[in-house]
C-alpha positions in Angstrom: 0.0 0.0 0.0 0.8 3.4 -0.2 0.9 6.3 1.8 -2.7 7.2 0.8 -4.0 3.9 0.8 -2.6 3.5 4.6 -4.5 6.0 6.0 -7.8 4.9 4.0 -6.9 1.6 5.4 -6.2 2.5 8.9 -9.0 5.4 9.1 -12.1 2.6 8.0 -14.4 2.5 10.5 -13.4 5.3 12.8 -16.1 7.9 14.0 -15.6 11.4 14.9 -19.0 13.6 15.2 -16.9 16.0 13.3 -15.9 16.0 10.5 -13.1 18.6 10.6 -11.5 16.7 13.7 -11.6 13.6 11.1 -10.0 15.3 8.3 -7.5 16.4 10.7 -6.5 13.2 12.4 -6.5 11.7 8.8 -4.2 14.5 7.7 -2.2 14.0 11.3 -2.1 9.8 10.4 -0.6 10.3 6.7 2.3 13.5 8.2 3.1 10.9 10.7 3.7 8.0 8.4 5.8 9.9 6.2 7.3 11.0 8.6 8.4 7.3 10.0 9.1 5.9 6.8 12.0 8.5 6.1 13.4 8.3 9.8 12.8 4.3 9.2 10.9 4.0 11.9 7.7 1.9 13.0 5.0 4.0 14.6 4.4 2.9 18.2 0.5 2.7 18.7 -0.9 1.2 21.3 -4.6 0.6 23.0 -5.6 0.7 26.8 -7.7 -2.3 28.2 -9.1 -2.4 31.4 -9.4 -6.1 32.3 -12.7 -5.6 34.1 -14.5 -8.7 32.6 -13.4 -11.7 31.1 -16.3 -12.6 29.0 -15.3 -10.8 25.6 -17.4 -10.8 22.8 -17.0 -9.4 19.4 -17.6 -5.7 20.0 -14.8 -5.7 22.7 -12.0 -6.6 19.2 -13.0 -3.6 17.3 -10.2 -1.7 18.6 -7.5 -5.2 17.9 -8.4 -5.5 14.8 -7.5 -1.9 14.1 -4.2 -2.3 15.7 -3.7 -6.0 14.0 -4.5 -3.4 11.1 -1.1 -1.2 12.6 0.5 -4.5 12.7 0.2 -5.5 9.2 1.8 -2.1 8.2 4.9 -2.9 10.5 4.0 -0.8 13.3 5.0 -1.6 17.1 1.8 -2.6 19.2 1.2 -2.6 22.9 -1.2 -3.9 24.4 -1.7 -1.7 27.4 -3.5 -3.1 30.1 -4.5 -0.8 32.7 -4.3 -2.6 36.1 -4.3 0.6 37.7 -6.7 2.7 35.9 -8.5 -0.3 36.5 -8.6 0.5 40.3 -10.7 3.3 39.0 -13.1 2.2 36.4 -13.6 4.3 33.4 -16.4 6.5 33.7 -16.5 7.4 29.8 -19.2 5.4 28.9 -21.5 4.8 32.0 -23.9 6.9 34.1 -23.0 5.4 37.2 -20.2 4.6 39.4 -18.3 1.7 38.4 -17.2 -0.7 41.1 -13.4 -0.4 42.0 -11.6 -3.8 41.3 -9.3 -5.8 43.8 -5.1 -5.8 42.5 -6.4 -9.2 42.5 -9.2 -9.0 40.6 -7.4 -7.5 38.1 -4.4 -9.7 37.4 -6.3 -12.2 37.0 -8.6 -10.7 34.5 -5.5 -9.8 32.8 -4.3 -13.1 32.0 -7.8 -14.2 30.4 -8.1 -10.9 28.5 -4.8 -11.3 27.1 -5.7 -15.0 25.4 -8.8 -13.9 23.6 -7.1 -10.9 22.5 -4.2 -12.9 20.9 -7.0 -14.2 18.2 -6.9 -11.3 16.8 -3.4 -10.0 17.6 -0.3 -11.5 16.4 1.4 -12.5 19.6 5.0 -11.9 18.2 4.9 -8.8 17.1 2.9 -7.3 20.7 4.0 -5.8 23.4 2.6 -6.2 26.5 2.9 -3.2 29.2 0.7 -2.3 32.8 0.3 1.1 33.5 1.2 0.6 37.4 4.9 0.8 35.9 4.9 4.7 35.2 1.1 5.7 37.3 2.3 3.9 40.7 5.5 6.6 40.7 3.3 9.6 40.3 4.2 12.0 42.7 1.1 14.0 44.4 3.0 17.6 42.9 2.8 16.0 39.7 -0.8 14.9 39.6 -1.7 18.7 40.6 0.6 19.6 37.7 -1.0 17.5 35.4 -5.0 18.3 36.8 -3.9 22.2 36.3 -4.6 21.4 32.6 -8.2 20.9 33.0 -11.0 22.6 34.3 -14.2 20.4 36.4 -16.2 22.1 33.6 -14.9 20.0 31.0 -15.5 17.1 33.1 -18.7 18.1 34.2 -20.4 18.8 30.5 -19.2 15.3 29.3 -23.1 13.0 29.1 -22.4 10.6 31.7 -21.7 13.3 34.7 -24.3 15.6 33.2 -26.9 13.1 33.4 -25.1 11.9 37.1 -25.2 15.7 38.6 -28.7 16.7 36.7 -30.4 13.3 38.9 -28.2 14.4 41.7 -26.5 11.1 41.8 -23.1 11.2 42.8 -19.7 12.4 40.9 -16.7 11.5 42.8 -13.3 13.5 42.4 -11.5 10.4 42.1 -13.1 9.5 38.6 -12.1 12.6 36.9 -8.3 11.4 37.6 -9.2 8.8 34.9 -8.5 10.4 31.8 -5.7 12.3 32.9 -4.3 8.6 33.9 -4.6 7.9 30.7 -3.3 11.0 29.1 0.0 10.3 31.3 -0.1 6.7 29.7 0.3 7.6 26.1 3.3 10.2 27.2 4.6 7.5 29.1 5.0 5.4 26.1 5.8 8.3 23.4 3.0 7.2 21.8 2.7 7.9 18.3 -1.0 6.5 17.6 -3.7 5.8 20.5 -6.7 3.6 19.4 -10.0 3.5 21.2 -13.3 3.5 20.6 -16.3 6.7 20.1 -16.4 6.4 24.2 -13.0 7.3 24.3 -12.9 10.3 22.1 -12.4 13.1 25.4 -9.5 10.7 26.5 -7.6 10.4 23.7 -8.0 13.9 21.8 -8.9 16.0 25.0 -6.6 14.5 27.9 -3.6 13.0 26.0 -3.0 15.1 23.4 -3.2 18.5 26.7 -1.0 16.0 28.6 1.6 15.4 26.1 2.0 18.3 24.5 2.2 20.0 28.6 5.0 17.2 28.7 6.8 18.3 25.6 6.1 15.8 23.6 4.2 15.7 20.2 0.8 14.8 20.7 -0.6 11.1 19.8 -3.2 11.0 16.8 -6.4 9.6 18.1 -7.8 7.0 16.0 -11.3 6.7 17.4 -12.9 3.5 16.2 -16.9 2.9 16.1 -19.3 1.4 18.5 -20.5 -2.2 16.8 -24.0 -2.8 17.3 -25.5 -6.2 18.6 -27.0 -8.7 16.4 -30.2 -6.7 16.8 -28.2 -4.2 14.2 -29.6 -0.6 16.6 -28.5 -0.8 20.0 -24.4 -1.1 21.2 -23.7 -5.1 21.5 -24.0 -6.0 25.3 -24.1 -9.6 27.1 -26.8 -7.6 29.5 -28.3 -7.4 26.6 -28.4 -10.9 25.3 -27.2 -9.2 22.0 -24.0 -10.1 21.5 -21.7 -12.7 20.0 -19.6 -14.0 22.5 -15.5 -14.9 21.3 -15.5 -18.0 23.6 -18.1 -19.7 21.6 -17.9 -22.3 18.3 -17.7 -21.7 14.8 -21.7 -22.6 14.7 -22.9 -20.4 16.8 -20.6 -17.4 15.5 -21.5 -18.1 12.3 -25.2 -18.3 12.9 -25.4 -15.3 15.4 -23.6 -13.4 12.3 -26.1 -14.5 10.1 -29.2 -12.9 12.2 -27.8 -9.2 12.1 -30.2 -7.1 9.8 -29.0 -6.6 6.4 -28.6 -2.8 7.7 -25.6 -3.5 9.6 -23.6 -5.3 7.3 -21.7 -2.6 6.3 -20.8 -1.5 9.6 -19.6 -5.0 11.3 -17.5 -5.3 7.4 -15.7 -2.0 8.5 -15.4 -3.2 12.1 -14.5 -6.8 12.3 -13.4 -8.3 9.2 -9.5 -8.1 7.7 -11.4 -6.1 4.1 -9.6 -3.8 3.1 -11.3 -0.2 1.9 -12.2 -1.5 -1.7 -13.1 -4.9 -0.2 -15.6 -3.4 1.5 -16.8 -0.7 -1.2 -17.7 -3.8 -3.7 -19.9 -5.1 -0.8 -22.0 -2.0 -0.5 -22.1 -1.5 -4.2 -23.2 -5.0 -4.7 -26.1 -4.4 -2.0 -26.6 -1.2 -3.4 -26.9 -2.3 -7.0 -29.2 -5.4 -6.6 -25.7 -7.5 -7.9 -25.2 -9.1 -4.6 -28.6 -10.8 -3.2 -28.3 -9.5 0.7 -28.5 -13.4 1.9 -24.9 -13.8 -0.1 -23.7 -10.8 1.1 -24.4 -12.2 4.8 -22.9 -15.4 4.1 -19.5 -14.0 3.0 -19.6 -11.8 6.3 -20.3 -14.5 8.3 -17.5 -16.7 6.6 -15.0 -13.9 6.9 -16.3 -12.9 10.5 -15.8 -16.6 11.6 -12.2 -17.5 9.9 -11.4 -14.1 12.0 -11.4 -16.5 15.4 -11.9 -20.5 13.9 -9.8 -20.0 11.0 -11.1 -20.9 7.5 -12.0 -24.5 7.8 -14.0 -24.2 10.9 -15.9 -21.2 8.8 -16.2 -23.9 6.2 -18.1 -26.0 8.3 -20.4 -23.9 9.7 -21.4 -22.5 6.6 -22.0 -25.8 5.5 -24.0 -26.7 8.9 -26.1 -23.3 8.4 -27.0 -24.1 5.0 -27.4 -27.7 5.2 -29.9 -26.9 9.0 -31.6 -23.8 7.7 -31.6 -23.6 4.2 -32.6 -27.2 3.5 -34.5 -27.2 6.7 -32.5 -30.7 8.4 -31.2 -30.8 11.9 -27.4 -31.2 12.3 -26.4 -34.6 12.6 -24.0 -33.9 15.3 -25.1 -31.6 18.7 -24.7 -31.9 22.7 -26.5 -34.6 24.4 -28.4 -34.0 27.9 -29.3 -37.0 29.5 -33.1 -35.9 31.6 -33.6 -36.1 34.9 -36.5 -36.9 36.6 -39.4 -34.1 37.5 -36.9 -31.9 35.4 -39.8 -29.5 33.7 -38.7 -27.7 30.6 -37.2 -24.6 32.3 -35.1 -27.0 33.9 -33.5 -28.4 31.1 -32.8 -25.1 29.6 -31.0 -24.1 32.5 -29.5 -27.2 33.2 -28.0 -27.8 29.8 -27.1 -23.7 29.7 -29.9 -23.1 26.6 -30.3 -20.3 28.4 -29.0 -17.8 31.0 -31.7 -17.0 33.3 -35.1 -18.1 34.6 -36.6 -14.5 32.6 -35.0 -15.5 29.6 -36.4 -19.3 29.1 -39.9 -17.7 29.9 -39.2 -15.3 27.4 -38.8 -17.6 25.0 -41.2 -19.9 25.4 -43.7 -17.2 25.3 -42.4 -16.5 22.2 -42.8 -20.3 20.6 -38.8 -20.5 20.5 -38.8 -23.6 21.8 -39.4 -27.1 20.1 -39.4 -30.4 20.8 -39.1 -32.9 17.6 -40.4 -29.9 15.8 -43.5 -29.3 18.3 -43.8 -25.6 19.8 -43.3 -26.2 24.2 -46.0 -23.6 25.4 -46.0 -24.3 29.5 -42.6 -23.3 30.9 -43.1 -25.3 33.9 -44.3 -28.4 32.3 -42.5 -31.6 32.9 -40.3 -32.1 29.8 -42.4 -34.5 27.6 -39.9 -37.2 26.4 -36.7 -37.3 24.8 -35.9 -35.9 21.5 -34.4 -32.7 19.7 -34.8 -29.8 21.6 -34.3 -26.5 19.5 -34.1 -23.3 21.2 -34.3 -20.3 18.6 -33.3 -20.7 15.3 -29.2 -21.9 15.7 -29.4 -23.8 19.2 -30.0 -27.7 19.2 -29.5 -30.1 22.2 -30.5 -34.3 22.1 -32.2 -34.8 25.1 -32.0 -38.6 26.1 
């Protein structure tokens, strides 16, 4: 590629609100890289992570794949993780306090986080770094140094404290130290890039770029990556939700969950979480956009490419196979998990018990909703003792042989 088509390449999928900050950070990206490739030096970019869950799903590898993206290019990568911003809790994207975690808690995270993430990273080529190595020697005179760069009204305008101080709900001093934390991160590391996603956008181009450039340092281009919405194609993907595609999974269920989005958010999960490049993805729109590409094959690539992201190709070979072979010719798989029924179980209990489902709520929910079949007959009653062995399909994608 060149110069141009590195920045097209690296700028896909990012969101500014403004369209002047993203002609700039574009214009900031391609000066940079020119820069590096006469001083014959990789860019160092890098992401924060705060290991707060371990339970990843899709949305959370929007930001890897961008810097897998960095890695392609022969850019250095660190993967930051932020075991003590972490003690904190980002506030960026949520309207309430956010528990603090345990050192312990952390760590421990950390380790899991790390695995999934390396699915999408190359593990050779990434750097792993904790921000207790430069944050845990901050002096108190330096933190009021650093805080003299920002006013509370900058803090207090952002959405989350707005809506916090307009209910009267709490706003604790301590959580405004978060993006300043991370501002010091990126000088720390002479950052040249810092990835992260819409929620981070005051981080990264407010609080890093004051911090470095206070510091003396040239200020990090903030490549600010979209939210990807659930398989419901509107709303930001969520577990609390129920609609999001979990990386722990198979290459089944990926592929299937992949192939329930709405044709409207094809586009968006092709800029966010596939390895197309700018014109790859152009063809696909055109081709929906013409009436070339019927939307069903459109989805079908997506899910392939989605799927040989984590499984690799000949798991995403399989499934497509198993989705067409279940739900285009209508058959049941010939291979699924086995439950073996125990007595006075009802049909709630199997669902829970064989992990169909994740809560009491949701196996009403989708019996109520004629989800639920037995050898192809709806289950209506919840609480009914489970009829008899057979295929139990939950949905459209799930199948367990109950004996």
């Amino acid at each position: 590629m060149n110069i141009d088509e590195q920045v097209a390449y690296l700028m896909q999928g990012t969101e500014y609100g403004d369209e002047a900050l993203a002609k700039s950070m574009a214009a900031e990206l391609k000066e940079r890289l020119i820069e590096a490739e006469r001083e014959k030096r990789p860019l160092r970019v890098y992401c924060g992570y705060d290991p707060r869950t371990t339970d990843l799903h899709i949305g959370h590898t929007v930001t890897m794949r961008k810097l897998r993206q960095f890695q392609e290019l022969g850019h250095e990568v660190t993967f930051l993780i932020g075991n003590y911003t972490s003690l904190i809790g980002d506030p960026s994207d949520k309207d309430k306090l956010r528990p603090q975690l345990t050192p312990e808690e952390v760590e421990a995270n950390a380790r899991t986080y790390a695995e999934q993430a390396f699915r999408i990273l190359d593990p050779q080529k990434t750097l792993i770094r904790y921000n207790a190595e430069w944050l845990s020697k901050l002096t108190f005179a330096e933190l009021i140094r650093l805080a003299s760069n920002f006013t509370l009204q900058q803090f207090l305008t952002r959405e989350n404290f707005r809506l916090r101080w307009e209910r009267g709900d709490a706003i604790y001093l301590h959580e405004t130290f978060y993006a300043i934390m991370q501002g010091y991160d990126a000088y720390a590391m002479r950052s040249d890039v810092q990835v992260g996603g819409t929620d981070q956008l005051f981080n990264i181009i407010t609080a890093a770029r004051k911090v470095m450039t206070y510091l003396g340092e040239k200020p990090n281009i903030g490549i600010i990556t979209s939210i990807l919405p659930g398989t419901d194609g509107v709303v930001k993907m969520s577990k609390s939700l129920g609609n999001h595609i979990p990386i722990n999974t198979n290459a089944g269920d990926m592929y299937g969950k992949v192939m329930s989005i709405p044709d409207t958010a094809m586009p968006v999960y092709a800029r966010l979480v596939t390895r197309w490049t700018p014109p790859e993805v152009k063809r696909l729109e055109d081709g929906l956009r013409e009436g070339s590409l019927h939307p069903r094959d459109a989805k079908m690539m997506l899910a392939f490419e989605v799927t040989a992201c984590f499984y690799g190709d000949v798991e995403a070979q399989k499934a497509q196979e198993e989705f067409i072979r279940t739900f285009q010719q209508h058959d049941v798989p010939e291979e699924m998990p086995e439950y073996h029924l125990q007595p006075g179980q009802s049909v709630l209990d199997v669902l829970l018990a064989a992990g169909l489902v994740s809560s009491k709520s949701e196996g009403r929910r989708l019996v109520d909703q004629k989800g639920v079949r037995l050898d192809g007959e709806v289950l209506s009653d919840v609480l009914a003792a489970f009829p008899h062995s057979g295929v139990l399909q939950v949905g459209k994608r799930r199948f367990l042989r109950v004996l």
